[in-house]
C-alpha positions in Angstrom: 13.7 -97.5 3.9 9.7 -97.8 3.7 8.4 -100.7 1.2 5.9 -100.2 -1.0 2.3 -100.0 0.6 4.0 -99.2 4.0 3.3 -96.2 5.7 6.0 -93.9 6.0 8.3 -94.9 8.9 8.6 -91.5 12.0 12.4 -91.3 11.2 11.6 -90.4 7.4 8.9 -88.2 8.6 11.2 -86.4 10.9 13.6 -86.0 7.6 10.7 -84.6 5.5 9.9 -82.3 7.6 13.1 -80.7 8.5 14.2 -80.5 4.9 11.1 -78.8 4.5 11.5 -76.2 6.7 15.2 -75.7 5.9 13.8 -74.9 1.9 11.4 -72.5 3.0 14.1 -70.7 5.7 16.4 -70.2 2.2 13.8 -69.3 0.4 12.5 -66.4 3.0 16.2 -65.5 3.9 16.4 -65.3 -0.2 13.7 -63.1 -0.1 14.4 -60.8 2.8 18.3 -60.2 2.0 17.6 -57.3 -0.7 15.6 -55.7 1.8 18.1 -56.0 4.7 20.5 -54.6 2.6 18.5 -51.3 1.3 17.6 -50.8 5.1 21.7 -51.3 5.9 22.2 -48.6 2.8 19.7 -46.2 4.0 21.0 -46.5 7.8 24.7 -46.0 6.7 23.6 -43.1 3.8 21.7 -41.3 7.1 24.6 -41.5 9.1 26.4 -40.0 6.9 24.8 -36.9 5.8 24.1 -36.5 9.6 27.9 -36.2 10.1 28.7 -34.1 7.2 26.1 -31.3 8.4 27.4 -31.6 11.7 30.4 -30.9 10.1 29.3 -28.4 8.1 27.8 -26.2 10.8 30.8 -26.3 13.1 32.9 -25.3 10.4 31.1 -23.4 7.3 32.6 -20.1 6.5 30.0 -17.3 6.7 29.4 -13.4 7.1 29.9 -12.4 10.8 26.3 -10.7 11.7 28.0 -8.1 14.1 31.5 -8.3 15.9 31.6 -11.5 18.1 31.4 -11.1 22.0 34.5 -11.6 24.1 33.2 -11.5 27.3 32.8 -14.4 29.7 37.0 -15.2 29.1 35.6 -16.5 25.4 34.4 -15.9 22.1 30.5 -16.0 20.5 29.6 -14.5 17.1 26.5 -15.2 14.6 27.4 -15.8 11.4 24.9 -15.7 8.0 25.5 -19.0 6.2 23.3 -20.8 3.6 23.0 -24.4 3.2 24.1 -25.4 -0.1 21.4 -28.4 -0.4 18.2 -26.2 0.6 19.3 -22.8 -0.4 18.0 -21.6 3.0 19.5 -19.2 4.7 20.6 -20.1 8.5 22.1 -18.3 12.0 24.9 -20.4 13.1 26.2 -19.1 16.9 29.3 -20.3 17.2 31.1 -20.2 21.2 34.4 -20.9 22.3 34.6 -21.1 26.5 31.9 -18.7 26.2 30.8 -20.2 30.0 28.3 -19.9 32.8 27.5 -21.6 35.9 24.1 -22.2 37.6 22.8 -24.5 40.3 22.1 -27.3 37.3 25.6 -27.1 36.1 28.1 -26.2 39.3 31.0 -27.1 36.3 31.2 -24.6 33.5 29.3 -25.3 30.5 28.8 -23.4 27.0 26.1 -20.4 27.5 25.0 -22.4 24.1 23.4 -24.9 25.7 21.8 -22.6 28.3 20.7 -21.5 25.0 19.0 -24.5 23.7 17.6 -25.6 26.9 15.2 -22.7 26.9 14.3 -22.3 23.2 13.0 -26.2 23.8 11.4 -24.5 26.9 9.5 -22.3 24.9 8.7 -24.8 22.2 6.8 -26.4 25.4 5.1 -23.2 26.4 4.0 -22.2 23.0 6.2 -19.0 22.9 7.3 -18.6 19.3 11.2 -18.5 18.5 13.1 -19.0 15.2 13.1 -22.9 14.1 16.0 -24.4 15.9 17.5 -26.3 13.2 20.8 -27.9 15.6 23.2 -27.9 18.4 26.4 -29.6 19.8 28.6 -28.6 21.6 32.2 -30.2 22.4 35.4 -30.5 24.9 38.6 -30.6 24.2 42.0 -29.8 25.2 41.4 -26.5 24.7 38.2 -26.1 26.3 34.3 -26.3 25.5 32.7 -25.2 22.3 29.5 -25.3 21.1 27.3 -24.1 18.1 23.7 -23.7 17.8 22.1 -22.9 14.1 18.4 -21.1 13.6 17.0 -20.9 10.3 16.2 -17.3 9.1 13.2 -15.8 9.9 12.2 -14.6 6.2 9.4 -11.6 6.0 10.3 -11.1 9.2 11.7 -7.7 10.6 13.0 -6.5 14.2 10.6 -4.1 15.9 14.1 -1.6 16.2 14.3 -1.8 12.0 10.5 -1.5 11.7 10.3 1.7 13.9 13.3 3.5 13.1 12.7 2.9 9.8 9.2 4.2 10.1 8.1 1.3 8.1 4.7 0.8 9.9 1.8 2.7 10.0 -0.3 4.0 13.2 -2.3 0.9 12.7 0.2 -1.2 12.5 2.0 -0.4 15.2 -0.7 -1.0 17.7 -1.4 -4.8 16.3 2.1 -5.8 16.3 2.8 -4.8 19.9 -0.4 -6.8 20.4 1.0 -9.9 18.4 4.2 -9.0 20.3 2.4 -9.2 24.0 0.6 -12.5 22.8 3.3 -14.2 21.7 5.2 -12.9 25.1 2.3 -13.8 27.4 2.9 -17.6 27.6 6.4 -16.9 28.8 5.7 -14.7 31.8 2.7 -17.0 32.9 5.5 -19.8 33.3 7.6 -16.8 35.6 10.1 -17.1 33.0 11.6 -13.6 32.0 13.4 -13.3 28.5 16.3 -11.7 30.7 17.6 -9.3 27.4 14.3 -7.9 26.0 14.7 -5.4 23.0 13.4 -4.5 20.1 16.2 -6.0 18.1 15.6 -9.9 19.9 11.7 -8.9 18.7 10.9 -10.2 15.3 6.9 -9.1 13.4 5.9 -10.5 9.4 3.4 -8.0 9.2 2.2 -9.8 6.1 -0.3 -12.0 7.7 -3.5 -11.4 9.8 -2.8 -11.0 12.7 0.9 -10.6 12.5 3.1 -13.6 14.1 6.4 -12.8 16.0 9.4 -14.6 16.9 12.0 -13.8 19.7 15.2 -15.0 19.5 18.3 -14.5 21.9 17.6 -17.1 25.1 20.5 -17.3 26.4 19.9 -15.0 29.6 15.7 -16.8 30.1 15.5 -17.7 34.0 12.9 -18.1 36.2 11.3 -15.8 38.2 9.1 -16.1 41.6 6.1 -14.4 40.5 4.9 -13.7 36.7 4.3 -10.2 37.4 8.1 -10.1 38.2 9.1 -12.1 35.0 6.7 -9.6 33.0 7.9 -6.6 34.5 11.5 -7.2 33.9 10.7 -7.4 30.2 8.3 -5.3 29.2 9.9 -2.2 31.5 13.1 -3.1 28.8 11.4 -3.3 25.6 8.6 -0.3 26.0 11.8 2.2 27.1 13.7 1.4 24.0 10.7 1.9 21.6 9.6 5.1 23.5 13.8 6.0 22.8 13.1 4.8 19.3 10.1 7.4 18.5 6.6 4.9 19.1 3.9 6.9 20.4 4.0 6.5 24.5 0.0 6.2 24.2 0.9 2.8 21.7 2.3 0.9 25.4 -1.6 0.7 26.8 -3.0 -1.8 24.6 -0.4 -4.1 26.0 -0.5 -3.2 29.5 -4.5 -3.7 29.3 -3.5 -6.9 27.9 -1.8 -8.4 30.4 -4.0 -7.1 33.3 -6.9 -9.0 31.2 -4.7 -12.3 31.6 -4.3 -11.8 35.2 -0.8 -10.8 35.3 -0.8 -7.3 37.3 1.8 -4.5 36.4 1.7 -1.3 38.2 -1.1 1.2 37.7 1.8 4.2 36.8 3.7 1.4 34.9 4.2 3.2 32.0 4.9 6.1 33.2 7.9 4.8 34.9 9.0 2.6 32.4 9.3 5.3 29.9 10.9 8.1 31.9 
């Protein structure tokens, strides 16, 4: 013990000091345990309404959009379902050994993720697409499934509605297979061909100036050797079908001038013998 008038001896000091610092560690724990705790809340409450939309996309009842696809030995359909928290309106593809095999995956793997892949490839290149909103995809005993959920494009229409529906004027017409070629242009510069171009998988909102477009269906998107290979592939597809669906043949220059102006050279006769 230190007498009176002594100074302190280094043992007490020692003492002092650790009791000290053992206070003011209580005293921060005491301090920083609420917040721990909201953080440990907010992780766990995330976690699980991550899991209960994964849940509720693999397994949410909805309208079928159009009879699934059986080819491939397995099953695809689109189905319309809304999310009950937003109200939205989403496209839920949902596969079942719906397969394919490239040189990046010798194994079979969902077309689905094929899928994905390339809609992120487009997010990349600037090509617009509907908002991908998720994907999984799973294996079990009974094989690989997989789903992949858009959300709607709303005031958008397909290019096959808009035209048989004669729901666009002359005018119109001639900016939105502009807006069309634009939004198409990014993709065939990479030599990356859409693989199943119609007007259906061609989406305009006419409502805004210029008009935006979306194209959805990636599943078949490759690569090609040359972007006047990836364009032609495309573009010979899409300007057939709207010829066959009543546009004007003398609407398919604008976008053929187009693309020569961007350096990607189609053949001089090109419409002609696209449209034949």
């Amino acid at each position: 013990m230190c007498k009176a008038g002594m100074a302190p001896q280094p043992c007490a000091l020692v003492c002092t000091k650790l009791l000290q610092l053992h206070c003011c560690r209580v005293h921060l724990a005491h301090l920083l345990l609420p917040a721990v705790a909201q953080l440990m809340s907010n992780s766990t409450s995330n976690t699980r309404t991550a899991v209960t939309l994964s849940d509720f996309w693999w397994t949410a009842p909805g309208e079928l959009v159009e009879p699934a696809n059986e080819q491939r030995g397995g099953i695809s359909g689109v189905y319309r379902i809304v999310d009950p928290h937003t109200g939205v309106l989403h496209y839920v593809k949902r596969q079942s050994n719906h397969l394919f095999r490239d040189l990046s995956h010798p194994l079979p793997r969902p077309t689905l993720l094929r899928e994905w892949k390339n809609m992120q490839r487009c997010a990349a290149l600037g090509v617009p697409t509907a908002q991908l909103v998720f994907f999984d995809m799973r294996h079990d005993e009974k094989g690989w499934h997989a789903v992949l959920v858009t959300r709607d494009l709303a005031g958008y229409v397909s290019l096959e509605n808009a035209i048989r529906q004669g729901s666009l004027t002359p005018d119109q017409q001639s900016t939105a297979l502009v807006s069309v070629a634009h939004a198409l242009l990014p993709l065939h510069k990479a030599r990356r061909k859409h693989g199943h171009l119609y007007p259906k998988e061609v989406f305009v909102n006419m409502s805004t100036t210029p008009p935006r477009t979306a194209v959805v269906d990636w599943e078949l998107s490759r690569y090609r050797f040359s972007r006047s290979k990836a364009a032609e592939t495309d573009l010979r597809r899409l300007l057939r079908s709207l010829v066959q669906m009543g546009l004007p043949r003398a609407k398919l220059a604008a976008v053929v001038d187009l693309y020569r102006e961007h350096g990607i050279g189609l053949p001089h006769n090109f419409i002609e013998t696209c449209t034949r």
